[in-house]
py3Dmol code that shows the C-alpha trace and the ligand (Angstrom):
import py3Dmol

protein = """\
ATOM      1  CA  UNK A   1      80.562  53.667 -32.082  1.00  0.00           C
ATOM      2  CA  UNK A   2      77.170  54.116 -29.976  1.00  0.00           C
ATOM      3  CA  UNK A   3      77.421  52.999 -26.036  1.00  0.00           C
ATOM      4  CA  UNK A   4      74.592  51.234 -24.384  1.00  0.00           C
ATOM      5  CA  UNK A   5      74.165  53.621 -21.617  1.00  0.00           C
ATOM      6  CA  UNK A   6      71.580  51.143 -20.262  1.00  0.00           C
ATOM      7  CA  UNK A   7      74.533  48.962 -19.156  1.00  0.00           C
ATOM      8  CA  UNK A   8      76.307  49.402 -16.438  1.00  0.00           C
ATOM      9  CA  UNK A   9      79.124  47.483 -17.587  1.00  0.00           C
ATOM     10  CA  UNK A  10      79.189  50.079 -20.847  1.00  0.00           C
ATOM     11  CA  UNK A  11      79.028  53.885 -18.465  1.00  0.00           C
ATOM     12  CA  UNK A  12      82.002  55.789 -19.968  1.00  0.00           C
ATOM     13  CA  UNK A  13      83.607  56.949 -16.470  1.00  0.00           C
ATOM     14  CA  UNK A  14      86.864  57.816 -18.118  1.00  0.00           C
ATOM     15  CA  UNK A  15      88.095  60.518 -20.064  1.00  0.00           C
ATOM     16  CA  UNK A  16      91.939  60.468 -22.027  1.00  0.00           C
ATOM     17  CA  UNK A  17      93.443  62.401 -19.129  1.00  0.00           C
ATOM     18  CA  UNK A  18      92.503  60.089 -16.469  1.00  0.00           C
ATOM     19  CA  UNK A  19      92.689  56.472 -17.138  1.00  0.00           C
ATOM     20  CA  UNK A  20      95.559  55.754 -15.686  1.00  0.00           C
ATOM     21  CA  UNK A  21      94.190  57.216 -12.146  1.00  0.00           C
ATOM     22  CA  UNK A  22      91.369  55.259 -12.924  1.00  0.00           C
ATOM     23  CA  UNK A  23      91.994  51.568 -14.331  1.00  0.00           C
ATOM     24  CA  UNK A  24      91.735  49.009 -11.667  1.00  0.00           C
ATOM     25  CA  UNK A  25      93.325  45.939 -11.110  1.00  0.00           C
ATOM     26  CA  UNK A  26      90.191  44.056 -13.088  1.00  0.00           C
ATOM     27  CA  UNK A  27      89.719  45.626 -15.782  1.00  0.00           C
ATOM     28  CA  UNK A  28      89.630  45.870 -19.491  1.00  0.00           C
ATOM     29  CA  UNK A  29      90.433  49.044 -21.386  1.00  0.00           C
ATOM     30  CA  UNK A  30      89.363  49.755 -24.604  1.00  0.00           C
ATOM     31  CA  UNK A  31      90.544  52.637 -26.805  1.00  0.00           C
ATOM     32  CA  UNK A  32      88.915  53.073 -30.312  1.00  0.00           C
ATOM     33  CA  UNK A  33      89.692  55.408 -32.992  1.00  0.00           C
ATOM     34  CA  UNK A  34      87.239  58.308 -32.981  1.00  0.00           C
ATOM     35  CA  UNK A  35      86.247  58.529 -29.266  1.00  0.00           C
ATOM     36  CA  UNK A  36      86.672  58.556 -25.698  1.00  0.00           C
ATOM     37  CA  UNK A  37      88.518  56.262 -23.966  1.00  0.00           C
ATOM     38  CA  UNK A  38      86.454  53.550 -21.980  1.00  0.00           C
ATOM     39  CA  UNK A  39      87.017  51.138 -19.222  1.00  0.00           C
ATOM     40  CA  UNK A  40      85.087  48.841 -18.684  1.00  0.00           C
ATOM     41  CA  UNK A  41      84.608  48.431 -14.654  1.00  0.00           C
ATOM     42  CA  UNK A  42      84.796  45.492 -12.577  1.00  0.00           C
ATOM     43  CA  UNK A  43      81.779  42.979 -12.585  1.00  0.00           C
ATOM     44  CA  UNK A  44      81.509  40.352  -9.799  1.00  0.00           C
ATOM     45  CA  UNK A  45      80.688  37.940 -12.962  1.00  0.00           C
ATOM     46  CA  UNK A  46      83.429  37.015 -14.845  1.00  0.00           C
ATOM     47  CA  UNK A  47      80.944  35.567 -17.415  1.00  0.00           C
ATOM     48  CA  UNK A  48      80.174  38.903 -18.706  1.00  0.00           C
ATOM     49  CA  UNK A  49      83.677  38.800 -20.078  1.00  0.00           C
ATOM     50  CA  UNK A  50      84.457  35.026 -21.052  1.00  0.00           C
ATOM     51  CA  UNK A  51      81.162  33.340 -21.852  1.00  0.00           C
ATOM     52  CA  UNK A  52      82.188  30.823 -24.229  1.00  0.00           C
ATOM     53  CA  UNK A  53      83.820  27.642 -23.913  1.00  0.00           C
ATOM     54  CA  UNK A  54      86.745  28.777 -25.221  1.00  0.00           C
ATOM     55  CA  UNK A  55      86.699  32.337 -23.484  1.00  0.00           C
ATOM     56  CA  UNK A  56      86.148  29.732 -19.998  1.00  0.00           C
ATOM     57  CA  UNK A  57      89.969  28.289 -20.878  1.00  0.00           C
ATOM     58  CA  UNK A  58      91.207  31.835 -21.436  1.00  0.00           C
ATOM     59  CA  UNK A  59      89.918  32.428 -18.770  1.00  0.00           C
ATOM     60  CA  UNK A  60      91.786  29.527 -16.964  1.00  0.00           C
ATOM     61  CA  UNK A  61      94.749  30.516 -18.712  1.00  0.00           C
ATOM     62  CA  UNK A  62      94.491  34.179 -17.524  1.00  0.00           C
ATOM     63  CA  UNK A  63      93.909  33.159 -13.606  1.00  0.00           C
ATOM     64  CA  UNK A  64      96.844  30.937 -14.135  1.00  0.00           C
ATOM     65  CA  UNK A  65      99.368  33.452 -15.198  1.00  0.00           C
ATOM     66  CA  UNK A  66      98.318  35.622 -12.360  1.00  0.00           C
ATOM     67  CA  UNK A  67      99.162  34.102  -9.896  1.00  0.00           C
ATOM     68  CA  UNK A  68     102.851  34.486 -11.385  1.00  0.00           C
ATOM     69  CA  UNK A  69     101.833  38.433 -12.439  1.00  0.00           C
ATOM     70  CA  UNK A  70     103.603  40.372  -9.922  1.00  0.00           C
ATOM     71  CA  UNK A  71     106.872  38.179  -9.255  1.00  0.00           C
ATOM     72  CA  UNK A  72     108.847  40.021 -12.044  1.00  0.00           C
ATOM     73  CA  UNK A  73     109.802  36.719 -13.598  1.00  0.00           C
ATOM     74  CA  UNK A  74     110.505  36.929 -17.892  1.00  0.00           C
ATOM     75  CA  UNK A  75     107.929  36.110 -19.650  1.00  0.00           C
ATOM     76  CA  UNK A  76     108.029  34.910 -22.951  1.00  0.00           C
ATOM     77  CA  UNK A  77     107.794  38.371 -24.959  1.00  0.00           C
ATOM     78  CA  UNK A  78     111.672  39.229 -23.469  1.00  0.00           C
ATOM     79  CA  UNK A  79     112.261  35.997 -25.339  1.00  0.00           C
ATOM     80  CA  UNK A  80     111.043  38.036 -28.204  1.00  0.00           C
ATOM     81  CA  UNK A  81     112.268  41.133 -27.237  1.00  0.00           C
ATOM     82  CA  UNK A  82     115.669  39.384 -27.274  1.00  0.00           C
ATOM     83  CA  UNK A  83     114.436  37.919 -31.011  1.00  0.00           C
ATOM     84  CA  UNK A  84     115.334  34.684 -29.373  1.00  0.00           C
ATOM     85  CA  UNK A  85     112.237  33.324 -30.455  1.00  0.00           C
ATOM     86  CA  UNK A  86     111.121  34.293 -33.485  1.00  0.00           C
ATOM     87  CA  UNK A  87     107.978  36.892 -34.628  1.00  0.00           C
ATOM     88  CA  UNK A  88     106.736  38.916 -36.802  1.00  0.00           C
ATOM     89  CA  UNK A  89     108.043  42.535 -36.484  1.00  0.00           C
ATOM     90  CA  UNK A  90     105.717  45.334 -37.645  1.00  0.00           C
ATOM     91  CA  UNK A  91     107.280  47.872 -35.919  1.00  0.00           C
ATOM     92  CA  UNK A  92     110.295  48.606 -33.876  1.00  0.00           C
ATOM     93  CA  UNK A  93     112.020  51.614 -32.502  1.00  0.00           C
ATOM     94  CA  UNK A  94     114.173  51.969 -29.492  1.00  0.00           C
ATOM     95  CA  UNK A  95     111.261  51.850 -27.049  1.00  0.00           C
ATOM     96  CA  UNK A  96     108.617  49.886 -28.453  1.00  0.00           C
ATOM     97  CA  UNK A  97     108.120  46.831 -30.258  1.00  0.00           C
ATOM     98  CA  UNK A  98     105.288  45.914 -32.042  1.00  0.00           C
ATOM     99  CA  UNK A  99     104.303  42.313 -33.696  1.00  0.00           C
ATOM    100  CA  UNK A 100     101.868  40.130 -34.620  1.00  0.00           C
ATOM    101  CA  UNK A 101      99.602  38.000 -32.257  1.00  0.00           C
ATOM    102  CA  UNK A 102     100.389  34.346 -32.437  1.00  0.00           C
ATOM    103  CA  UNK A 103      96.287  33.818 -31.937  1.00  0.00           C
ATOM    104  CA  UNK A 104      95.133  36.437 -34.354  1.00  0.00           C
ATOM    105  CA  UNK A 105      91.439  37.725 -32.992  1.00  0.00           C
ATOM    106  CA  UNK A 106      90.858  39.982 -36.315  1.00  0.00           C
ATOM    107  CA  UNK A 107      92.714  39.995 -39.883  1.00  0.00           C
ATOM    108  CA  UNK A 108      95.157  42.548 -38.077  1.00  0.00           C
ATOM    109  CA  UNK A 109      96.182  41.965 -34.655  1.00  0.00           C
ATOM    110  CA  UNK A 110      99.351  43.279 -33.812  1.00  0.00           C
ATOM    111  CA  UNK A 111     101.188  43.388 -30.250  1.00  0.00           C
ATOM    112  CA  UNK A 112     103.001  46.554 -29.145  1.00  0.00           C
ATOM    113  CA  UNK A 113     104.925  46.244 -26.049  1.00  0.00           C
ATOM    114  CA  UNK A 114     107.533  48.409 -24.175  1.00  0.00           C
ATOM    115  CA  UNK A 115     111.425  46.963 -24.995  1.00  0.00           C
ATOM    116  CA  UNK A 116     112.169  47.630 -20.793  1.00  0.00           C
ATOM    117  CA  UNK A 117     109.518  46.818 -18.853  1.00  0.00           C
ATOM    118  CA  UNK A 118     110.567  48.347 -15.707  1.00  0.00           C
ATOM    119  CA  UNK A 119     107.593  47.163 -13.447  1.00  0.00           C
ATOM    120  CA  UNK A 120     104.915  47.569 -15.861  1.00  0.00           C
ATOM    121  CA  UNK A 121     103.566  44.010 -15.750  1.00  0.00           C
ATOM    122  CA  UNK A 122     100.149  45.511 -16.199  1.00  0.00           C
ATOM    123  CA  UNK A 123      98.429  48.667 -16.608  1.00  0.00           C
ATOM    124  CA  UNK A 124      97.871  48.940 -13.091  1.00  0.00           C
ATOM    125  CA  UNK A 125     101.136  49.267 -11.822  1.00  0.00           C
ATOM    126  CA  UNK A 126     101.965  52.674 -14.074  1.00  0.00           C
ATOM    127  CA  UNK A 127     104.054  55.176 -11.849  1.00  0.00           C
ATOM    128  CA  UNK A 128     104.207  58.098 -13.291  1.00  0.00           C
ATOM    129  CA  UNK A 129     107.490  57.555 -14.415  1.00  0.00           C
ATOM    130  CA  UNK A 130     105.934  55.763 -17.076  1.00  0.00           C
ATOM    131  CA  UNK A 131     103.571  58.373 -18.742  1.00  0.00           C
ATOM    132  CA  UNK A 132     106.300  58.474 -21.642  1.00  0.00           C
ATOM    133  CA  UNK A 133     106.516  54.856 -22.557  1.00  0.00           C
ATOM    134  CA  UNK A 134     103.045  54.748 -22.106  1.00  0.00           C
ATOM    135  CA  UNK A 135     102.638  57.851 -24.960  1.00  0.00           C
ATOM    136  CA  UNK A 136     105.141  55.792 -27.020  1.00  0.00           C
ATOM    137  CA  UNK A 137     103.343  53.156 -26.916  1.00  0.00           C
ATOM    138  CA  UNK A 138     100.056  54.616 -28.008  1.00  0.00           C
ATOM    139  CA  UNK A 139     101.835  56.570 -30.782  1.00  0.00           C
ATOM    140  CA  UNK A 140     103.227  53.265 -31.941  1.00  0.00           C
ATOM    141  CA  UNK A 141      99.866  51.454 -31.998  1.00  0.00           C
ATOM    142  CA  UNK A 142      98.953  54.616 -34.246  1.00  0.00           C
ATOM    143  CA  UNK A 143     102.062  54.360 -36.467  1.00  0.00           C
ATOM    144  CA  UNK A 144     101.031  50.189 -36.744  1.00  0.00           C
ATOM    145  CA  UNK A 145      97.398  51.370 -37.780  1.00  0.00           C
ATOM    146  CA  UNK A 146      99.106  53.135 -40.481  1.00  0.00           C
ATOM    147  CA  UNK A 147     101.343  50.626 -41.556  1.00  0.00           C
ATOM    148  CA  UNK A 148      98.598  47.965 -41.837  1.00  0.00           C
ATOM    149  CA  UNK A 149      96.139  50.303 -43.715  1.00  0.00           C
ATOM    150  CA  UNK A 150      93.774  50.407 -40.896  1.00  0.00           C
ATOM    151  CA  UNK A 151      94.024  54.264 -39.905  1.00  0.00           C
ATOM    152  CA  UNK A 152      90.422  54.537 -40.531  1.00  0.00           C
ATOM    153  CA  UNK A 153      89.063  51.929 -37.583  1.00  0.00           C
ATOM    154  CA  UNK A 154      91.002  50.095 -35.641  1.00  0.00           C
ATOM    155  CA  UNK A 155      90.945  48.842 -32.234  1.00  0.00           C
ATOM    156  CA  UNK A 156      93.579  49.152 -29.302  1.00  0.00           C
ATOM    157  CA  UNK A 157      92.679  47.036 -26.181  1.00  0.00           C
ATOM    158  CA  UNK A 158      94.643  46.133 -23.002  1.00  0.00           C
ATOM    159  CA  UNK A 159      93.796  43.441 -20.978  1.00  0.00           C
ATOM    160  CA  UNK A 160      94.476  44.315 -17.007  1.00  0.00           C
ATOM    161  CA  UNK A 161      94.727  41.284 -15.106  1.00  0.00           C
ATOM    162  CA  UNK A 162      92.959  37.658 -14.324  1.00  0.00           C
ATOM    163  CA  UNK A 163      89.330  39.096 -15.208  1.00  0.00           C
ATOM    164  CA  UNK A 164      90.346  41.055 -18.293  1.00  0.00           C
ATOM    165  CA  UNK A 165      91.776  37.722 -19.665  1.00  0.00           C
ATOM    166  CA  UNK A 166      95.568  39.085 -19.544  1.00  0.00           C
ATOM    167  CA  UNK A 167      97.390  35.784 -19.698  1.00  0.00           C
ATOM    168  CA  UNK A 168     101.175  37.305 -20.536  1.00  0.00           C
ATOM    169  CA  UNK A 169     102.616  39.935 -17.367  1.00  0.00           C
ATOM    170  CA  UNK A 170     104.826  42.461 -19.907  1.00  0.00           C
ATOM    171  CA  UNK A 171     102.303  45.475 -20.722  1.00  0.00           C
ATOM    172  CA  UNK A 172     100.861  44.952 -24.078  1.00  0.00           C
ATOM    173  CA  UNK A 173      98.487  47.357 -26.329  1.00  0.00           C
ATOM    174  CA  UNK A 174      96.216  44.829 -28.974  1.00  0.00           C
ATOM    175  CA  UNK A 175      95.837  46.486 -31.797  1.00  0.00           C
ATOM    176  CA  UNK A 176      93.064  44.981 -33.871  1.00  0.00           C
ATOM    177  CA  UNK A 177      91.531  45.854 -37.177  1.00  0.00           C
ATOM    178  CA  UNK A 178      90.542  44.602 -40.549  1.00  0.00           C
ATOM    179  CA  UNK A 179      87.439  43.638 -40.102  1.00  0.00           C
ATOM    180  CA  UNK A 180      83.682  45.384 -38.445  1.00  0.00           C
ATOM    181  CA  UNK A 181      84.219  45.338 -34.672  1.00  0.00           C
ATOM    182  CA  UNK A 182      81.258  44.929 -32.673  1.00  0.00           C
ATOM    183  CA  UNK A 183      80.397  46.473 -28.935  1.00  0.00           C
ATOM    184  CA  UNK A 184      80.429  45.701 -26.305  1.00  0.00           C
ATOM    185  CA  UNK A 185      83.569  43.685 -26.768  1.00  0.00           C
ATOM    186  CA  UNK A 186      82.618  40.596 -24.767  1.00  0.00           C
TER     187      UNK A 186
END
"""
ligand_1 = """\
24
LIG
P 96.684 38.929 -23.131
O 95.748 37.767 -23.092
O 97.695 38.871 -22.008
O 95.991 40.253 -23.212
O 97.465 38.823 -24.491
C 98.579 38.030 -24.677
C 98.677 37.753 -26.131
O 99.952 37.238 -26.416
C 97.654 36.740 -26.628
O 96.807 37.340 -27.583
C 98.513 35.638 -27.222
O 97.973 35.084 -28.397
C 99.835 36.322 -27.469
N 100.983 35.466 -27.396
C 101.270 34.588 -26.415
N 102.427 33.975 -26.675
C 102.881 34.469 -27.856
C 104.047 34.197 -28.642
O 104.896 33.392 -28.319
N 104.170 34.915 -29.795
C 103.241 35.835 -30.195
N 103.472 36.490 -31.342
N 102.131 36.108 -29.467
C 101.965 35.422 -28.312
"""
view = py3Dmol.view(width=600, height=400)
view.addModel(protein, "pdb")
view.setStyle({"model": 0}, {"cartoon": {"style": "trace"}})
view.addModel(ligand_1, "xyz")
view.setStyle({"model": 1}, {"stick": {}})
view.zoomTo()
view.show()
């Protein structure tokens, strides 16, 4: 996948090793299959990342939720966690669990989320006590790629706060696949 280099909102800064160091508290990561890592860095403009109408409510949504980010309250993927309310399981091992949106964005688009989440409301609050749930979590988007019969291009995206459009505060890798992805993401 090419990248605009005329766009400031499309520099690659980032490089695998150093994305946690790097991610800010606005921003939306992007990890495709096949090279670098990118993060996209904060814009002043929110409309570079919800344009539409009904990127505007997520948007609404998102802010909403944010204000209730950082207050450790459940939210409703321990409900999930706790299979008190029902999904669809992909994947599951004793860290991770992995299943599918409830808003699909592509013909796969599964959730993988750590079982504890132990602070990690958002990417931007990693310690680095959490470099190993953060591997797991990675090697379980992998493992869902393979399960789905996407291995070949597939899309893993986390959304880090109010401007990235992150509208649930329990970490959570998208992966999406299943159909041509386009860039820049919107
Ligand atoms: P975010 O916008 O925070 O990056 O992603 C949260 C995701 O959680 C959204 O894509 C949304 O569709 C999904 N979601 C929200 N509530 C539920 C639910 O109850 N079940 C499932 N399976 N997905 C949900």
């Amino acid at each position: 996948m090419a990248v605009t280099s005329s766009s400031m909102l499309l520099r690659n800064f980032s490089t695998a090793g150093k994305v946690v160091q790097s991610v800010r508290a606005t921003s939306r990561i992007v990890f495709s299959t096949g090279e670098l890592i990118r993060v996209l860095p904060y814009t002043r403009s929110s409309r570079f990342i919800c344009s539409t109408r009904a990127a505007h409510n997520e948007e609404a949504a998102a802010k909403a939720a944010a204000a209730v980010a950082d207050t450790g309250a459940p939210t409703i993927f321990d409900k999930i966690i706790a299979k008190e309310i029902p999904s669809d399981i992909v994947y599951e091992d004793e860290n991770v669990l992995a299943f599918r949106d409830i808003n699909p964005q592509a013909p796969v688009h599964v959730l993988v989320i750590p079982k504890l989440r132990d602070g990690l409301t958002m990417l931007s609050n990693a310690e680095p006590r959490h470099v190993d749930v953060l591997g797991k979590l990675l090697h379980a988007s992998k493992i869902v790629a393979e399960k789905e019969g996407i291995l070949d291009g597939f899309r893993v995206v986390i959304n880090n706060g109010a401007e990235a459009c992150q509208s649930v505060y329990h970490l959570h890798l998208h992966v999406l696949g299943g159909r041509q992805m386009k860039w820049p993401p919107g």
